[in-house]
N, C-alpha and C positions, 0 to 999 in steps of 0.2 A: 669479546666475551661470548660464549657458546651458552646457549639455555641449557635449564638445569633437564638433563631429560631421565625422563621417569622409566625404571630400571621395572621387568617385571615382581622380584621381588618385593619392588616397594609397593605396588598396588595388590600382591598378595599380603604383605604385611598389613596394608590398613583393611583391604577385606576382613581379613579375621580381627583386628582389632576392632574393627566397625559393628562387626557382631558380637565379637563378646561383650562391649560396650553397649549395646542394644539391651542384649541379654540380661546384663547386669542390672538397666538402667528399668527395664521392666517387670526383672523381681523385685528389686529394692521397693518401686511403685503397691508391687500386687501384698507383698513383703507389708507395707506400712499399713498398707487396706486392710488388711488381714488380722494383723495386730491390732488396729483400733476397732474396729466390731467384734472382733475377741475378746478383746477386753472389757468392753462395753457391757457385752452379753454376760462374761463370766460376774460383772459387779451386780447386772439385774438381777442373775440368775442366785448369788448371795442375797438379795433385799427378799428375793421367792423364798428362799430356802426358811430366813427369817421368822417369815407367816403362818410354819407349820406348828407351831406352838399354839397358835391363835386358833388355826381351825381345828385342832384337838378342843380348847375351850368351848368353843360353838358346840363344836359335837355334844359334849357333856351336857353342856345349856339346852339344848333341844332334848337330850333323854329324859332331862328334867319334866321340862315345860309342854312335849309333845309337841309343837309346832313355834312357829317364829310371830306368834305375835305378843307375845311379851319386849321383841323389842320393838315396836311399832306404836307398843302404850305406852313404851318408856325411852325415848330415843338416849337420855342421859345413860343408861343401864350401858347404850353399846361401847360409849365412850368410856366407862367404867370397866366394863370386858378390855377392852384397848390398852386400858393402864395395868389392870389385874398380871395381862402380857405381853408387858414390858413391851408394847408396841407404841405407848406414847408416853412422854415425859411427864410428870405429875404436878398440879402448881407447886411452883416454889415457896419457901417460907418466906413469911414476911421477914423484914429485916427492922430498921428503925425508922420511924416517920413513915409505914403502910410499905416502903418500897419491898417488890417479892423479888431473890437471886433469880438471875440466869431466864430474864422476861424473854429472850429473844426463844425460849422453848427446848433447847439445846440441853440445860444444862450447864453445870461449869467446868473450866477445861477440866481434864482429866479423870470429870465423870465420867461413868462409864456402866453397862448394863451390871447388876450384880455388885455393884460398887469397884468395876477394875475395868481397864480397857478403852480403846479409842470411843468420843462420841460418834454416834451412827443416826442415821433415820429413824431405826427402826428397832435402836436400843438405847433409849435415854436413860438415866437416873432414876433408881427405885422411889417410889410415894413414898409419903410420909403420911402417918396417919393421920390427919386434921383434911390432907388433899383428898385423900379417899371418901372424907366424910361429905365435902362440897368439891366435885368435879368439875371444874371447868368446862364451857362447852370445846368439842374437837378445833384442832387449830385448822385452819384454812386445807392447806395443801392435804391433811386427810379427809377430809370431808370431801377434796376434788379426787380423791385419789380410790378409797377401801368403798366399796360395799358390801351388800349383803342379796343374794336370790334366794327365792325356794326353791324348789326342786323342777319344779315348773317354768321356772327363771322369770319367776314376776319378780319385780322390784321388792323389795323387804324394806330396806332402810340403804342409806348412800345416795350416788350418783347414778343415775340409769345405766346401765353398759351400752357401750360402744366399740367399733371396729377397734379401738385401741384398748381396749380392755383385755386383763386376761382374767378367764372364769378357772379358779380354783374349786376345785370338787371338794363338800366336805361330806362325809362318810359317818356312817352308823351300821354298825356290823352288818357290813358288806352294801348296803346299799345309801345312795345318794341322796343327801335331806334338802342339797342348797349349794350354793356357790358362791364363794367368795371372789368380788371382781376387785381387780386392778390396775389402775391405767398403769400402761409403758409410758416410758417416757423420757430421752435422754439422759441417764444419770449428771449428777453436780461429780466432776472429779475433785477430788482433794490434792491439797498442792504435792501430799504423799503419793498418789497415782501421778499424777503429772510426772512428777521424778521420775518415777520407774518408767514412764511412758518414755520420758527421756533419756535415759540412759538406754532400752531397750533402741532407741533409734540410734546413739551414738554407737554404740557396738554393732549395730547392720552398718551403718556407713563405716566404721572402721573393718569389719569383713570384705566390704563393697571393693573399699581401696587398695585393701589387700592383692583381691580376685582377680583388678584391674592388671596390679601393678604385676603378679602373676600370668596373667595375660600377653600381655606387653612383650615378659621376657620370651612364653613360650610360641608368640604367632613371630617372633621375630626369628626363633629357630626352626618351625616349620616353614617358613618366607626361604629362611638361607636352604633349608634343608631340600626343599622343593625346585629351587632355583640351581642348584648344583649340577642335577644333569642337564637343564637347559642352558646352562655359560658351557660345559663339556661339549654340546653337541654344535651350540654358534662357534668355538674353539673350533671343531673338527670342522665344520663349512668354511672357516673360513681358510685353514691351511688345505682343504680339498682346492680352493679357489685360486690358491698359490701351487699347485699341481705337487702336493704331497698327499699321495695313494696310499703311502704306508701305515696312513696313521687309525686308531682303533678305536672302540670305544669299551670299556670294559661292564659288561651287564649286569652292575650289581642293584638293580631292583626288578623286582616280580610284577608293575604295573605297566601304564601306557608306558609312561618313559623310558622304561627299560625294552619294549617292545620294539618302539623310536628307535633305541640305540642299535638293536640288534640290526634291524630294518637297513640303520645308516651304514654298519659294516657290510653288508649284503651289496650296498648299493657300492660302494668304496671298491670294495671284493671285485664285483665288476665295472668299473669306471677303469680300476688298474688293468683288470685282464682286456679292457676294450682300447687300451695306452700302448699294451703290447702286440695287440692285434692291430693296431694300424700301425705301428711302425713296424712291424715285419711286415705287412700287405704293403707300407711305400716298399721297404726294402728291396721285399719279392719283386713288385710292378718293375722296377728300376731295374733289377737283374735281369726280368723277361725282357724289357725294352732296349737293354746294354747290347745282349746278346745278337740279335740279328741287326741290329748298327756296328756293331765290331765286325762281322763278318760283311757285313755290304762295304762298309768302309776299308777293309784288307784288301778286297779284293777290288777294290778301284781304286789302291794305292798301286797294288798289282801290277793293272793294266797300265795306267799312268806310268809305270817306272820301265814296263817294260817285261817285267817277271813272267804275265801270262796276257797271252796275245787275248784281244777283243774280236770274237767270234759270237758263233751262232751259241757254243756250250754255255761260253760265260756270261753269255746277257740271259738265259736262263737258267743259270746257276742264283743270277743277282736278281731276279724275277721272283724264283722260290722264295729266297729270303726275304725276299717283298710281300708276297703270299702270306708269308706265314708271321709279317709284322702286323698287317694289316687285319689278319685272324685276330690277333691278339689283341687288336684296338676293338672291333669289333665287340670281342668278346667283354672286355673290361665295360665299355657302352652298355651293354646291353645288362649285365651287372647291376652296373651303375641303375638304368631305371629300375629296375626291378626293386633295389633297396629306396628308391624313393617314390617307388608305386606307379610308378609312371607307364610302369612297362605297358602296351593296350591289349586287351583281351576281347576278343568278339564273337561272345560263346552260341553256340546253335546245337540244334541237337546232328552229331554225327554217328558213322561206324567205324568204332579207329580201329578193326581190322581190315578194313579197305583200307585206312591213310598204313597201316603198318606194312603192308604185302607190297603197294607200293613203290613205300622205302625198300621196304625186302630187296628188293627187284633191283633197283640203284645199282646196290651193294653186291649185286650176285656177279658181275663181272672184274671189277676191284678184288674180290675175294678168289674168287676163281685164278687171277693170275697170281696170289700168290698160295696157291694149292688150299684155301681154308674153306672145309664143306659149311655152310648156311643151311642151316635148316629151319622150317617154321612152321612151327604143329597146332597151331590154332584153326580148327574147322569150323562150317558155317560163315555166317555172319557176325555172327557174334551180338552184345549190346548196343544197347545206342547208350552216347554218353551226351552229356551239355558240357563244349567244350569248344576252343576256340581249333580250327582244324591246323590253323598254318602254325600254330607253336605246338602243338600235338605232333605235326610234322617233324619240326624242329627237336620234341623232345626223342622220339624216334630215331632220328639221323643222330643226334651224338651219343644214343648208345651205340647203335650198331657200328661208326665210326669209333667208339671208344675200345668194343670188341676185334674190331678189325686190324687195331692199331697195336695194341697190344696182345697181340695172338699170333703165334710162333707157324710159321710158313709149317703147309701139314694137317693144322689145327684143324679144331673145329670149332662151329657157332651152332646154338641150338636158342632159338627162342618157342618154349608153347604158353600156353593161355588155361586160367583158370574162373568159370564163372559161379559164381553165387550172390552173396549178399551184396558181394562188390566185384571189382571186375581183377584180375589179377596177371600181368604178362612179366614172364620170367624171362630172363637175356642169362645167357650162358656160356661160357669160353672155357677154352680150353691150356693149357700151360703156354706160358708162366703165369704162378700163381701171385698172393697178394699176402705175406705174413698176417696171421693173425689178430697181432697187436697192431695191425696199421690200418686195418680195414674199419674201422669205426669213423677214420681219419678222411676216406678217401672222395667224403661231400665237400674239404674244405677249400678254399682259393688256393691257387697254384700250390697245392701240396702233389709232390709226385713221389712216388713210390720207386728206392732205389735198386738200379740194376735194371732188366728188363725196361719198365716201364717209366722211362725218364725222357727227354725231352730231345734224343735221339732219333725217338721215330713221329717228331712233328707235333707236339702236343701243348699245348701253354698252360695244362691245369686248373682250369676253369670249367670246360665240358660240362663235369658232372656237378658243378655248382650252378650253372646255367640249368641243365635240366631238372634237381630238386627245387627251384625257385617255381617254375614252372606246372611240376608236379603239385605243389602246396597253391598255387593259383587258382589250379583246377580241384584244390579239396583232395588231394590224392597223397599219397606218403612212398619216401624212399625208403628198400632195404638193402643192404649190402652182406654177402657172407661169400664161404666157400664154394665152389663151384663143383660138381662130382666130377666134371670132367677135368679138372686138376687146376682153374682158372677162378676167373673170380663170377659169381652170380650177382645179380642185380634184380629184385623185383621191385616191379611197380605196382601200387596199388589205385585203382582210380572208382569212384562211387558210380554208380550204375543210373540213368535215368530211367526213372520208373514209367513216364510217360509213352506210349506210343502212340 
């Protein structure tokens, strides 16, 4: 049995479930907070609204009286102002045997202020005239609860104020006489607010569930949705892994993943063009290395059978071809480090018109026998460069070699020099030329150029790939174009050492 292994999708699916679940679970919290001091407030803020009856009465009573000590001579009077508005319930009538209805102060059910309406705190059952005559004293909870200030906020009558008190302003054409205090205080809910209380929760937890279950479906399709180009692109690694190049990825999103994707066919793009590039480079190597063992092998079958006698010609006939195998091992060697850096570089500061003149020099006799003028127009000294002199050397000899080789008896060679920002030496020949569309070509391994310049006159087609490896070593760049003298041009470019 293989463990259950966890698929990206599924840990994008519970990320976002994990947070809308959060989400949820901390409205619903902030959601019920909200509601019950809401509520809370809106029921005080009904018992406030209440009391404005009462302090319109005060009002009147002090235009009367001029000051508030009329209730101070008569505390029963305030309790009487109390009942007058409808702010306390009135004694009940007696019934039979002394008992009075509705002792608990309340009222009986379905009284109501005005004679209609729910029992309230602060709207009991209208007096009856025998109550008004002999007023009970205030029941408990208002005597803790109403007072009365002057404008001064001395005590009048009530309970002193305190932090939990709230000071209602009463007013006398436009200015302040006194204050009516009231403690806060938790309201009592009725089992009719409880309901609402509750159903107002059942309705959040049924949205809540909703939200959830809405949730659920849509982190499971941004999960699938999100996960789509990443199964596309493990699909494409892993048929790259089984060596199929051909395959694609199509770009249909505008973010990172789509970026990914494009990125992946780029890379595919060239993995295939680097599948064809080395199986033509074995091809190529195999045909360069075919070639001078076929002919070393012919002609020591030759000799062997008898065909061509064993002399002085033919062991240097089977010499060349040895020469020019060994070029070729050579050559591929040195390749070879170059693409794995290995090549060694031992840079100093030189003048590579010295190392060029040199070479020049080599070359003026090889040239001379077959009729090709050299010429080399670089005067002075020239720069100094930081640069390693013996592959400078090297880069040197397989132009002039590459001009030599391919440059028609008669010809000519012209190299001059251009100095400024950088250092600039032009190689130059003469016909045969190098077609147009092939000359872009002519850095690459054993590409040879047909006709003329094929492998007739000793060449293995590496030369100039050996020498731009070399070039770029030294920070320098190759160009390749038309030659005016009807051959092909080559500059090099190489960066100047500023120091002397």
């Amino acid at each position: 049995m293989f463990p259950f292994r966890t698929k990206i999708w599924h840990k994008l699916f519970f990320a976002i479930l994990l947070v809308v679940m959060l989400v949820l679970a901390i409205s619903m919290v902030l959601s019920r907070l909200s509601f019950q001091q809401g509520f809370t407030q809106y029921i005080e803020e009904v018992k406030l609204k209440q009391l404005d009856g009462f302090r319109q009465v005060l009002s009147e009573q002090y235009r009367q009286q001029k000051s508030w000590a009329f209730l101070q001579e008569n505390p029963r009077l305030w309790h009487q102002l109390l009942v007058e508005s409808n702010m306390l319930p009135p004694r009940p009538p007696r019934g039979p045997g002394g008992h009075r209805f509705g002792d608990s102060g309340f009222g009986r059910r379905g009284d109501g202020p005005r004679g209609g309406g729910p029992p309230s705190e602060f709207a009991p059952p209208r007096p009856t005239a025998a109550d008004e005559r002999h007023p009970p004293p205030p029941p408990r909870f208002m005597r803790e609860r109403l007072g009365l200030l002057d404008a001064a906020r001395t005590r009048v009558i009530g309970p002193p104020p305190t932090t939990k008190h709230r000071l209602l302003p009463i007013q006398l054409e436009q200015q302040v006489v006194g204050y009516l205090t009231l403690r806060i205080f938790t309201p009592r809910r009725t089992e009719l607010d409880q309901q609402f209380e509750q159903q107002q929760f059942d309705n959040l937890l049924l949205t809540a569930l909703l939200s959830l279950l809405i949730a659920i479906i849509a982190a499971l399709l941004l999960a699938r949705l999100f996960n789509r180009p990443i199964s596309d692109i493990a699909k494409m690694a892993r048929q790259l892994t089984a060596g199929q190049f051909e395959v694609r990825i199509e770009k249909i999103r505008q973010d990172e993943l789509g970026d990914l994707a494009a990125d992946l066919n780029i890379l595919v793009e060239t993995l295939e063009q680097n599948q064809r590039s080395r199986r033509q480079w074995i091809a190529d190597i195999s045909h360069e290395l075919r070639t001078p063992l076929t002919v070393l092998r012919g002609e020591l079958e030759a000799m062997e059978d008898g065909v061509r006698p064993l002399n002085r010609e033919s062991i240097q006939s089977l010499s060349l071809e040895v020469k020019q195998l060994k070029r070729l091992v050579d050559d591929l060697y040195q390749l070879s480090l170059s693409d794995q850096g290995s090549l060694s570089y031992v840079k100093e500061r030189v003048l590579p018109l010295e190392l060029l003149r040199d070479v020049a020099e080599g070359f003026t006799v090889t040239m001379q026998q077959r009729q090709i003028a050299l010429t080399v127009s670089c005067e002075g000294e020239g720069p100094h460069l930081l640069a390693d002199p013996q592959r400078l050397t090297q880069l040197f000899t397989n132009l002039l070699e590459n001009s030599q080789r391919y440059t028609d008896e008669g010809g000519e060679v012209k190299v001059h020099c251009e100095v400024g920002a950088s250092f600039l030496i032009h190689f130059e020949d003469s016909a045969p030329g190098v077609p147009p569309e092939l000359i872009p070509r002519i850095f690459e391994r054993l590409f040879r150029v047909e006709g003329s310049r094929n492998r007739d006159h000793g060449g293995s087609g590496l030369g100039l790939s050996i020498v731009q490896s070399i070039a770029k070593a030294h920070g320098g760049e190759l160009r390749a174009g038309p030659s005016p003298l009807g051959g092909l041009k080559i500059s090099l470019q190489l960066p100047v050492d500023q120091e002397r």
